[in-house]
Each structure stands twice: as structure tokens, then as C-alpha cells.
C-alpha positions as CSV (number, residue, x, y, z in Angstrom):
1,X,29.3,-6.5,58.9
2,X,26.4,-5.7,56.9
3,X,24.1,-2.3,57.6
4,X,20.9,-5.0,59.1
5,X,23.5,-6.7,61.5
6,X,24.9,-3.5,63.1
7,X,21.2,-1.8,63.3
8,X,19.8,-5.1,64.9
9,X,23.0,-4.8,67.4
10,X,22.6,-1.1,67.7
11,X,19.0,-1.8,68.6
12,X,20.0,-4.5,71.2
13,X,22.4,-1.9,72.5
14,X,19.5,1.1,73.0
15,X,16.7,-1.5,74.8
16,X,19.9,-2.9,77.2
17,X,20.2,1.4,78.2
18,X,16.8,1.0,78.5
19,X,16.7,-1.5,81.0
20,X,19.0,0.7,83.6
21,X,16.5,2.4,84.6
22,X,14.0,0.5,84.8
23,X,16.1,-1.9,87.2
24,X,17.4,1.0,89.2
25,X,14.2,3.4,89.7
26,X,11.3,0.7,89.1
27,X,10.2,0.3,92.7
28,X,10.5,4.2,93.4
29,X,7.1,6.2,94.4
30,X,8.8,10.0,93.6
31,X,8.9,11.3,90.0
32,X,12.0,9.7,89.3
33,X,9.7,6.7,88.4
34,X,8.7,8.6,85.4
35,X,12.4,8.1,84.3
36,X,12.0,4.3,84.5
37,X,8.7,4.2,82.7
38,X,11.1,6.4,79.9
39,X,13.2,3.9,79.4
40,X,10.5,0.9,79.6
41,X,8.9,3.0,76.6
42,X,12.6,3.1,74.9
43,X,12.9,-0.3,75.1
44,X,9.1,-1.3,73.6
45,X,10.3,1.2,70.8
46,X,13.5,-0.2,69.5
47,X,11.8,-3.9,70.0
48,X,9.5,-3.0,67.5
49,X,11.6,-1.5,65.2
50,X,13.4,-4.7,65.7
51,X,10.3,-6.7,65.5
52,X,9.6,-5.0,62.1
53,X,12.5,-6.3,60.4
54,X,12.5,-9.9,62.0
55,X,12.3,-11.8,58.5
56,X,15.4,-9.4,56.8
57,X,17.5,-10.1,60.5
58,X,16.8,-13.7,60.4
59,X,17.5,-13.8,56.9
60,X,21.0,-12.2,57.1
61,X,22.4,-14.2,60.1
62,X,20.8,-17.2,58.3
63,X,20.1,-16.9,54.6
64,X,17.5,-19.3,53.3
65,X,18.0,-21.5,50.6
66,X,14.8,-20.8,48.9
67,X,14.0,-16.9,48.5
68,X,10.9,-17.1,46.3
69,X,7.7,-18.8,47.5
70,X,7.6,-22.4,46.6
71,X,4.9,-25.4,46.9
72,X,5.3,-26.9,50.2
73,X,5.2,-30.2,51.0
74,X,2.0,-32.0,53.2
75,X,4.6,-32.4,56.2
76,X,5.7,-28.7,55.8
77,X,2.7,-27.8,56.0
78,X,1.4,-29.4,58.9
79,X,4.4,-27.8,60.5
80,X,3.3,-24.7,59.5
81,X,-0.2,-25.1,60.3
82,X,1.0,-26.9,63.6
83,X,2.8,-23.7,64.3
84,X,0.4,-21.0,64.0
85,X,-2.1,-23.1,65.9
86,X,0.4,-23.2,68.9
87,X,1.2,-19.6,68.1
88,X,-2.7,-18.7,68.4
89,X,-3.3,-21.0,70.7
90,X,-0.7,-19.9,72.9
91,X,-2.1,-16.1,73.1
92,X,-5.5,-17.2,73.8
93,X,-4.4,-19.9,76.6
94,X,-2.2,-17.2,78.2
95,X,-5.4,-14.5,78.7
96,X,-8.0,-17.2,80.0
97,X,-5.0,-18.3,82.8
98,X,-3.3,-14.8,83.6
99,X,-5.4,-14.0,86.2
100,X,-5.2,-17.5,87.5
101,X,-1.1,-17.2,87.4
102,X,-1.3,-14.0,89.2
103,X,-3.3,-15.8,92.1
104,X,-0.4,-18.7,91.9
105,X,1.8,-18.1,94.7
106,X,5.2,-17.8,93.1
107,X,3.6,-17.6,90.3
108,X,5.9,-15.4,88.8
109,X,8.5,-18.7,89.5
110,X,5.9,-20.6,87.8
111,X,5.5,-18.4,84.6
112,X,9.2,-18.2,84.2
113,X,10.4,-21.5,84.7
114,X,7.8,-23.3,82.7
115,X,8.3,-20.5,79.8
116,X,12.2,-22.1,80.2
117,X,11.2,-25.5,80.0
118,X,8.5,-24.3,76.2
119,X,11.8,-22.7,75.0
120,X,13.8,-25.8,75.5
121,X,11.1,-27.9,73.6
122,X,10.8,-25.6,70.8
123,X,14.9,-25.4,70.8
124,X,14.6,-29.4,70.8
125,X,11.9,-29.5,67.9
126,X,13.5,-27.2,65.7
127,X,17.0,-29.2,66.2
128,X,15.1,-32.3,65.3
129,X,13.4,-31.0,62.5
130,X,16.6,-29.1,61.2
131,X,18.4,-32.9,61.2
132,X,15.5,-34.9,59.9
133,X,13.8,-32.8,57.7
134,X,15.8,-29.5,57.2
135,X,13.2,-28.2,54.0
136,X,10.8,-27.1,56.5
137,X,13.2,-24.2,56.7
138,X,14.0,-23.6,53.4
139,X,11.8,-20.9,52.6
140,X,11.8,-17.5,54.0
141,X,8.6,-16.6,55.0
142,X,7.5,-20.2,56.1
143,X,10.8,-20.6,58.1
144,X,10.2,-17.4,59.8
145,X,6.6,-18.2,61.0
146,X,7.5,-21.9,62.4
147,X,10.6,-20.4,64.1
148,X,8.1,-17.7,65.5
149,X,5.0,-20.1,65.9
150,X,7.1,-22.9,68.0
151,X,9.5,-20.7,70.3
152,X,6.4,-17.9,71.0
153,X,3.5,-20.7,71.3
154,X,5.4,-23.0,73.8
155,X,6.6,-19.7,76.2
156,X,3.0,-18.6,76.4
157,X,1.3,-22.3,76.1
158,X,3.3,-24.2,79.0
159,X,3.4,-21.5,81.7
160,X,-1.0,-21.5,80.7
161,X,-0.8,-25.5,81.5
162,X,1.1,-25.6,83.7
163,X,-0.8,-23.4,85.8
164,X,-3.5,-25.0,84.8
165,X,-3.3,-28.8,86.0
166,X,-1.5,-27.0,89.3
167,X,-5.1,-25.9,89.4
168,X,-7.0,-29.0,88.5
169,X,-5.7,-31.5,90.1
170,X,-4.7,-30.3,93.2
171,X,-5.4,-31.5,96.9
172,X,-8.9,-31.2,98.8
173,X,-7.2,-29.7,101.7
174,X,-8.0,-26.0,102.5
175,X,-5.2,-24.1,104.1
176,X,-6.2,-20.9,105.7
177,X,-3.2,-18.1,106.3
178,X,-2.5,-15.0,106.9
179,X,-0.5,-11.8,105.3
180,X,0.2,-8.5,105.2
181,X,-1.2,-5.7,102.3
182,X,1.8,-3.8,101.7
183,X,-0.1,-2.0,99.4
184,X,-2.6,-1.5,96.8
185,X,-2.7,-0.5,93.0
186,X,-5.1,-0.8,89.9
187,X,-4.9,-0.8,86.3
188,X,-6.1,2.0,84.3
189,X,-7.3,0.1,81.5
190,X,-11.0,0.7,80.8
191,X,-11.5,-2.6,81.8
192,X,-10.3,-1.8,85.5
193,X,-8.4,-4.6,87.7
194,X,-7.5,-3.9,91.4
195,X,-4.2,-5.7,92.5
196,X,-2.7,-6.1,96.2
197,X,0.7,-6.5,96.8
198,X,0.9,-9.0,100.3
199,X,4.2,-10.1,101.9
200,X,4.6,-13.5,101.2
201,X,7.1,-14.5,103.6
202,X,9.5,-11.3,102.9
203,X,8.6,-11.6,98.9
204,X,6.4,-8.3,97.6
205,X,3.7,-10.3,95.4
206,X,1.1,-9.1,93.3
207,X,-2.8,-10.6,93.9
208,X,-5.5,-9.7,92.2
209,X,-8.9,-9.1,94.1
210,X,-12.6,-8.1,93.1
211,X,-13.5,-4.4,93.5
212,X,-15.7,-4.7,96.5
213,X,-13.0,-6.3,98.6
214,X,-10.6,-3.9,97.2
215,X,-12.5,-0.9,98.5
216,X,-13.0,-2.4,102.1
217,X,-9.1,-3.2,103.1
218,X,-6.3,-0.6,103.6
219,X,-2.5,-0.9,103.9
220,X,-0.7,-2.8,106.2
221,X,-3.8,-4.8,106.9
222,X,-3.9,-8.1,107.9
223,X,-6.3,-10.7,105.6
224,X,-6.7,-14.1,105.4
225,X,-6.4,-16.1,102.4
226,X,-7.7,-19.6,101.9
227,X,-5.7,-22.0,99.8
228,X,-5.0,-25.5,98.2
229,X,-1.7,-26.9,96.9
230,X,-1.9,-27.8,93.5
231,X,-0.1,-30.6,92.1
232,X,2.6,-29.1,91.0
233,X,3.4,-28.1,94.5
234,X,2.3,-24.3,93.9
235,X,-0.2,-23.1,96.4
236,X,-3.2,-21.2,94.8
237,X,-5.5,-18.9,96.2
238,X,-9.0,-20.1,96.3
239,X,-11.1,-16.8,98.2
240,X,-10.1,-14.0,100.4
241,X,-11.1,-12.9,103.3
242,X,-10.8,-10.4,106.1
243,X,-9.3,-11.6,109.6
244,X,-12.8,-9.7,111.6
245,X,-14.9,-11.6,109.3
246,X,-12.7,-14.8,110.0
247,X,-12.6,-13.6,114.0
248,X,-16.5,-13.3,114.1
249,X,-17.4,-16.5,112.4
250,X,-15.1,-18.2,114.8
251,X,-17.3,-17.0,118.2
């Protein structure tokens, strides 16, 4: 085994240690959270060191038949270009929807299972492309930035679109229902977001809410939330609302 198989395996090895605590002591309150955040940091660490010798990894588990730089062809370079605009594309689809996922219910179910379905496609395209026209991955540095630019661009772009036409085309009915704040949280990024976490049904799910509503509900509070099924058959939340405002409009 060479030296850059058994650091990329010792690597997979440290972020798997990582992940024990994280899956033990995550959804602890005491210090001993402090252990889980440890070994979240552990993990991001070894990822990038990982992440930092992608190309020489992928290049020893898979050498390429073309080391040096050579003239691509139009079609390999519409793959490329293809790829980095998916890749791009992908990032910048993902931040304009995340806040619109996180108001998904189940939208954690959403994310994951139409980030399954972009890695299937990009598994699909690059077996297609590795049949019918195998020179696309030839060279090193071109082969490394469609593998990246496919399998990263459809995780992040399907999830975003998915989430999206759930959104857009979904029915004119307004549901109205009511849960329970388990409790509440906040980022600490200087742009600040305020979360709730509601029982939806037994599952602890995250919301995110402005900062005036925020301030003027507590824990274990009952609210109302207004909905509308999207066409996807994921419910989406459309406004909040507290249940003396809904009590007093009502009279």
C-alpha cells in the first residue's frame, strides 16, 4: 500500500472517532457537549487535510492516463465548463433555498433524499461518460474538477429544486396547526438567525423565525403555524403565529 492510501485511510479512521461523540453527546445541554463539538472540530480537520490532497488520492486509486496538461477537446470542454457551472451553481442555489428547506417540514428528509437521488445522476453521468467518451477523464486536473463539479453540484442543486417547485407549485389550501416550542436557539454569526425547535408529531425540528417573534414566545409554548402542501407532498410553512392572537381574531 502506498504512503497517500494509508494516510487517506488513517484520515477516514480519525473523522469516524470523531463522529462517536458527536452521535453520543450531541443532544446533551451539560459541558460534556463541549466534547462533541471536539470531535465535530476533529473531524472538519482531518477532512481538510484530506480535502487538500484530493487530486494526489484520486490519482493513486485511479491513475490518469494523461499527467501533463493537454489541449482539450470542444466536448471536454463543455464538460468541464458544464461542471463548474453546476458546481457554482449549486452553492449559490443552496444559500437562496436554505432557509426555505429549513421551513420544509421534513425537510431534513427532503434535503437528504433528493441529495441521494443528485448523487445517483452524477454516478449515472459519469458511467455514461466513462463508456462513451472515456477522454473526458484522461487528464488529471480536468478529471478531478468534473468528478468534483458533477457529484458536489447535483447534492447541493437537486435538494435547492427540489425544495423549490415543492414551493411553487403547491396547492391554494391554507392549513392552520398547532405545535409545541420545545425550545429555542440562535446563531452566533454576525449575521444573527433565531431558530425554534417545535415537536412535529414526536420529531424535534428546527424552524427558523424573525427576531420579533422570537423575542415574544417562550418554551413549551403553544403557536400556530399556517401551511400549504407543496407538490411534492412536503408541507411548507407560510407565516407564524401565536394561538392568543389566533384566539382573539376568532371572537
Amino acid at each position: 500500500m502506498t504512503d497517500i492510501r494509508k494516510e487517506f485511510f488513517k484520515r477516514l479512521g480519525f473523522i469516524g472517532l470523531g463522529i462517536i461523540p458527536i452521535l453520543i453527546l450531541a443532544n446533551n445541554k451539560g459541558p460534556e457537549r463541549f466534547i462533541a463539538l471536539a470531535g465535530f472540530l476533529f473531524c472538519i480537520y482531518n477532512f481538510i487535510r484530506i480535502i487538500s490532497k484530493i487530486q494526489l488520492i484520486v490519482d493513486d486509486f485511479n491513475p490518469p492516463k494523461i499527467k501533463d496538461t493537454t489541449p482539450a477537446t470542444s466536448f471536454e470542454k463543455i464538460i468541464y465548463y458544464t461542471s463548474m457551472v453546476l458546481f457554482f451553481g449549486g452553492l449559490v442555489f443552496e444559500i437562496f433555498e436554505i432557509s426555505n428547506i429549513d421551513n420544509t417540514i421534513d425537510g431534513l428528509k427532503l434535503f437528504w433524499t433528493f441529495a441521494f437521488i443528485g448523487l445517483l445522476l452524477a454516478t449515472v453521468i459519469t458511467i455514461i461518460l466513462k463508456v462513451f467518451k472515456p477522454s473526458v477523464y484522461y487528464e488529471s486536473n480536468r478529471r478531478l474538477s468534473v468528478h468534483l463539479g458533477l457529484f458536489i453540484g447535483f447534492f447541493l442543486i437537486c435538494p435547492a429544486f427540489a425544495c423549490f417547485i415543492n414551493q411553487r407549485l403547491a396547492d391554494d389550501k391554507t392549513m392552520i396547526e398547532e405545535y409545541t416550542i420545545l425550545e429555542k436557539g440562535s446563531s452566533s454569526t454576525r449575521n444573527q438567525e433565531y431558530y425554534l425547535y417545535l415537536d412535529f408529531n414526536g420529531d424535534k425540528q428546527r424552524v427558523t423565525v424573525w427576531s420579533t417573534f422570537w423575542e415574544k414566545v417562550e418554551d413549551q409554548q403553544k403557536i400556530i403555524l399556517l401551511t400549504k402542501k407543496g407538490i411534492l407532498g412536503y408541507k411548507y410553512i407560510i407565516e407564524f403565529d401565536t394561538i392568543q392572537k389566533q384566539n382573539n381574531a376568532s371572537r
